[in-house]
N, C-alpha and C positions, 0 to 999 in steps of 0.2 A: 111309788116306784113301779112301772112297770113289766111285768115279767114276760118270758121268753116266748111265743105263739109257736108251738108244738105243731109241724107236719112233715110229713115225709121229704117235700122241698128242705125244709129247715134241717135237716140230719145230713142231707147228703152233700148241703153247704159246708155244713159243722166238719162231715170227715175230710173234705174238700181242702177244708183250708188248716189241715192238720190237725186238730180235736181228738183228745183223748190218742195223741201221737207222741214221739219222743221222748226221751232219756233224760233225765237228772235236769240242766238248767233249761231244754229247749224243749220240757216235755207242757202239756197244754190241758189242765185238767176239762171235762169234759162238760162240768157243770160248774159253770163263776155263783159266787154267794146272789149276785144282782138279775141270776136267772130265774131261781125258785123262793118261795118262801122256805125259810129257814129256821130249822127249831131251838131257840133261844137266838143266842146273840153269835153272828159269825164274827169267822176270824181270816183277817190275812196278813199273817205274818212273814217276814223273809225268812227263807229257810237258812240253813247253817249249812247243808249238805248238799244242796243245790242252788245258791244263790238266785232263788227265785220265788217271786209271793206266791202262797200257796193260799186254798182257796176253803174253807172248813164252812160247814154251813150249821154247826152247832160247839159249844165252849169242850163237850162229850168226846169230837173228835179233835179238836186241838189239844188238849189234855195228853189224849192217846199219843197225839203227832211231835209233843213236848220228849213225852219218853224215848220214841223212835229219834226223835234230834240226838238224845244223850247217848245214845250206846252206840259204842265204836264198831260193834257188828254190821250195823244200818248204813248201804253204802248212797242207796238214794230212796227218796222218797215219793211214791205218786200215787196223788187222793183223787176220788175222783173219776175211778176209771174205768173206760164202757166197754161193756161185753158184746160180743158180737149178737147181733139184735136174731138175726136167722136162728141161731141154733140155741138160745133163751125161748125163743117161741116153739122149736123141734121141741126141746129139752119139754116145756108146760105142756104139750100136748102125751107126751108120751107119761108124763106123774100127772094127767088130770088136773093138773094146774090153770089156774085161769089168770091168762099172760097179762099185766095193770098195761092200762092207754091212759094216755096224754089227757089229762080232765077236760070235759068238754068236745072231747075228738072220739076215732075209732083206731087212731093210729097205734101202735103198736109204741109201747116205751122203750128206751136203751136205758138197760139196766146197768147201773155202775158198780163196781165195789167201793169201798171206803178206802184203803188202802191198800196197794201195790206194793210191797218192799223189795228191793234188791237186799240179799243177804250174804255176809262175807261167812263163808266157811272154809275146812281147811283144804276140800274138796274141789275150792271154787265158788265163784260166786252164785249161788242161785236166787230164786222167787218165790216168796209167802204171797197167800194172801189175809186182812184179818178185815171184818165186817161189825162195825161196831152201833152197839143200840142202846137205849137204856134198858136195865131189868125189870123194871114196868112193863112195857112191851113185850117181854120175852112170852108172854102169856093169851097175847093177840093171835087167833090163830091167821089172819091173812099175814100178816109179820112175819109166822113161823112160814108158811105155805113161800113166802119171795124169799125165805132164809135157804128154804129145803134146796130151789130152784139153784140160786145162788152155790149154793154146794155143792149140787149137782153138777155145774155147768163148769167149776174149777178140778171136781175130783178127774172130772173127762180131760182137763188138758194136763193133770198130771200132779197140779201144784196144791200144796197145802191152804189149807181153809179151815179158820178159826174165826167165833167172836169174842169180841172184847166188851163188858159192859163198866159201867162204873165201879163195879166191885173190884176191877182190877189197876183200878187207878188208886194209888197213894197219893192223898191229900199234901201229907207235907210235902213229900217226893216232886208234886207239882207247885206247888205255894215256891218252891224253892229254884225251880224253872222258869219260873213267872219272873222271875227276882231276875235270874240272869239272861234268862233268852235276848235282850235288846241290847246287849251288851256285847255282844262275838263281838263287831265289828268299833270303833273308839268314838263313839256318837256320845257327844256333850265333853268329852276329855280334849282340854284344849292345845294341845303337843301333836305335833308331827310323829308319826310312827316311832322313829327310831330315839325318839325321847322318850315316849313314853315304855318300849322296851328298858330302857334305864332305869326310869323311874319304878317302873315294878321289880326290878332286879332291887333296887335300894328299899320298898316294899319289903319284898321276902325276909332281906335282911333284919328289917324291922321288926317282920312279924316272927319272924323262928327265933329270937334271942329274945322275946319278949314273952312275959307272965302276967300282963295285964288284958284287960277289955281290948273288944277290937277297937272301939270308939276311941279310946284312950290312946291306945298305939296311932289308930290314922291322928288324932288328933296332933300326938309330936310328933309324926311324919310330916306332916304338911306346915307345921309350927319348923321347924327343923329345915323344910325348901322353899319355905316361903310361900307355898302354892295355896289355891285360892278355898274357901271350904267346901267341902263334900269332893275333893279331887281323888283320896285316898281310896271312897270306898268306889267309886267308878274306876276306878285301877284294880281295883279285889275283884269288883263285878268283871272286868274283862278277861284277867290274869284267869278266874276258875271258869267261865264259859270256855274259853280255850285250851284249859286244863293243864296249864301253867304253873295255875296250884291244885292243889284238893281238898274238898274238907273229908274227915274221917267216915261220912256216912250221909248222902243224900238224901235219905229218909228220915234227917234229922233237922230240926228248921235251923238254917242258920241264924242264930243271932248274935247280933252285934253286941251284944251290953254282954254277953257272956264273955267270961274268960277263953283266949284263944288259943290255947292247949287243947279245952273241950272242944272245939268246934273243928279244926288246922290240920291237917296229915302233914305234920314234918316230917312224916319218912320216907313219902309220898309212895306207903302202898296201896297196891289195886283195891278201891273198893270194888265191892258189887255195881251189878249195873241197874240200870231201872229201865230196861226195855221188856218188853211183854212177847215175844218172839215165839 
């Protein structure tokens, strides 16, 4: 694969044609995965909060972008996104910083952050920012030296500036994200919306009067409609992406063979969130 030829023509194309522009679905991240090499395996998932693929160039920040899905404070989300090139280069000169170019060139980089959030507060909605690395890295000092910059260049326009490393990702927390994210919308569930609305109403039914396995319950759910197998739990998968249902603890792996009492919030109080904010 080919990657992107880094020059000053190519930047002012990129802002040209909106790059690193716009809001929630129209917004354009600045860097696609098929631009850079990318550390580990990228990700482009659709999002939940902006119905648009979004664009991860390592599993480190989809992880992070998994958590920012979950929490109802996160009103949108944008990875990816470039700081204004002039005043990253003021900013390096004035901290003795030595501003990274384009490998191969003298051109000056645009530096992006990892994440943009919109955030719902009671105030209003404002803007985080969080910059995420692994904790390996945190020990490199030119890492630290684009970190400094990077903080620099947010604390000046006002908004918050945090990293995020692996240490602040929950394993199961994500293991159980992984499980639902493909699921928001009713892909593979073979019913038209408003059936399937039904059928997870007849669901709940199931699953709150019952003291059995989850396996056990879909199993005479779908014995019980006739429906085809594995229907039940692609209906659990969508009902808690949606948050329809709940389980008692996010940070707890759902499983299926367990009893679903231990797993199931029938009372459906708030749990905690799993966003890193």
């Amino acid at each position: 694969m080919g990657y992107k030829k880094w020059s000053d023509k190519t930047i002012e194309k990129m802002i040209k044609n909106g790059c690193g522009s716009g809001t929630g679905q129209e917004y354009t991240p600045w860097i696609h995965i098929k631009d850079v090499p990318s550390e580990g395996k990228g990700n482009r998932p659709l999002g939940w909060k902006t119905n648009r693929t979004h664009q991860f160039l390592s599993n480190l920040e989809f992880y992070v972008f998994l958590a920012y899905e979950w929490s109802d404070n996160i009103v949108d989300i944008r990875e990816q996104f470039p700081l204004d090139r002039n005043k990253t280069v003021e900013l390096a000169e004035k901290l003795s910083i030595k501003h990274s170019v384009y490998l191969g060139t003298d051109v000056n980089i645009v530096m992006t952050t990892d994440f943009l959030l919109t955030v719902k507060t009671e105030s209003g909605n404002k803007q985080i920012v969080r910059s995420v690395k692994p904790a390996d890295k945190m020990s490199d000092r030119r890492t630290i030296e684009k970190l400094q910059l990077e903080k620099a260049y947010w604390e000046k326009q006002g908004v918050d500036w945090r990293i995020i490393t692996e240490k602040d990702i929950d394993e199961k927390f994500s293991k159980n994200m992984l499980w639902l994210h493909n699921q928001k919308g009713s892909m593979g569930i073979p019913f038209k919306q408003e059936m399937i609305l039904l059928l997870i109403n007849e669901l709940k039914t199931f699953l709150f009067e019952s003291n059995e396995t989850f396996l056990d319950c879909f199993a005479r759910f779908e014995n019980h409609f006739n429906l085809p197998g594995g229907t039940a739990i692609l209906l659990f998968r969508h009902s808690l992406a949606n948050k329809n249902m709940k389980v008692k603890d996010m940070f707890v792996p759902i499983d299926l063979t367990k009893e679903i009492l231990k797993i199931l919030d029938i009372t459906r109080v708030e749990e905690r969130e799993g966003d890193m904010n």
